[in-house]
N, C-alpha and C positions, 0 to 999 in steps of 0.2 A: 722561395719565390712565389708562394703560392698556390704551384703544383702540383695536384695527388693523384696516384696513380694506384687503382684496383683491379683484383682482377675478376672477371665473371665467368660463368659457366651456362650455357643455355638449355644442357640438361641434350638428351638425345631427342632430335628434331629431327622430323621427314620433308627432304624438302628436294629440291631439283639436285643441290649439289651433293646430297648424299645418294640419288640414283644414278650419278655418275660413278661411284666406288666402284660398285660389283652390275655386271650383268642384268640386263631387265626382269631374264627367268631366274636367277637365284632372289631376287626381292620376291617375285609374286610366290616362291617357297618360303622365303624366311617370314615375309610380312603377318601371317596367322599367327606366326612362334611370337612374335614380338610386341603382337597386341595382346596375348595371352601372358606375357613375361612382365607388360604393362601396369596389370593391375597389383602385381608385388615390387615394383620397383618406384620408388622417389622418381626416377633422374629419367625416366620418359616421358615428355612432355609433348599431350595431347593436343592441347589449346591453341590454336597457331599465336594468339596473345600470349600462352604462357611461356614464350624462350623469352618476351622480352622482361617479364618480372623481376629478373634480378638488379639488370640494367637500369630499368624504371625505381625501381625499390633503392639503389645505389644513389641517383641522382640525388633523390629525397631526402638524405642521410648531410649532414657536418663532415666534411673527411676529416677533421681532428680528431674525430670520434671513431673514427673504424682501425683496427687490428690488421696492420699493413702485411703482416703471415696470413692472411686467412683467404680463400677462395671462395664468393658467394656463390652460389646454384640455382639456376632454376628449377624449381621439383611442383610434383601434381600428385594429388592426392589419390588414391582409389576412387574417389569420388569425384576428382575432376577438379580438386579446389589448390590452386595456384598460388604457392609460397615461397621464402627466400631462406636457403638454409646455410651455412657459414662451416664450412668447414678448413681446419687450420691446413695448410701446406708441409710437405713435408722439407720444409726449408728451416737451418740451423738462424739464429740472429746474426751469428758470426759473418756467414755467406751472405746473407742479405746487405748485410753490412759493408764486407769488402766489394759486392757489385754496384749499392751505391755510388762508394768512394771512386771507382774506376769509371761509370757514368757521368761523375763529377768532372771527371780529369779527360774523357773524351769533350765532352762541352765545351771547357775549356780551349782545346786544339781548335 
């Protein structure tokens, strides 16, 4: 019908609703660890722009063209530079398949 459905990843973003998880004083302990864990990890994104990268990057894209297994990311470089990486899900085709078909058949009802 026209339909495509992706999925995105915004990468670890600081924001209001992750200082609701834990406690005010556990962030102002953990927050040093985590901008130092920053500069070797992809999937910490600095940029308040960069969680929407993948999003933005996805729009841009033909969904005939995209790898309906695959999870986009938004990732940041050591240096701050703001990309879109793909990685595959750990879903079989078979199960993607039969939750299709079952999608299909709730529509239906």
């Amino acid at each position: 019908q026209g339909l495509y459905s992706s999925v995105v990843c915004p990468g670890l973003v600081m924001s209001n609703m992750t200082y609701r998880i834990l406690p005010i004083f556990l962030w102002k302990l953990l927050m040093p660890i985590m901008w130092l864990v920053s500069g070797s990890t992809a999937v910490f994104v600095k940029a308040p722009l960069g969680r929407l990268a993948s999003s933005v990057w996805l729009f841009k894209q033909k969904p005939e063209y995209l790898d309906s297994l695959v999870k986009y990311h938004s990732c940041t470089s050591g240096l701050g530079r703001c990309y879109v990486e793909p990685r595959k899900m750990d879903v079989d085709e078979d199960t993607a398949e039969k939750l299709y078909q079952k999608l299909l058949e709730l529509e239906e009802q």
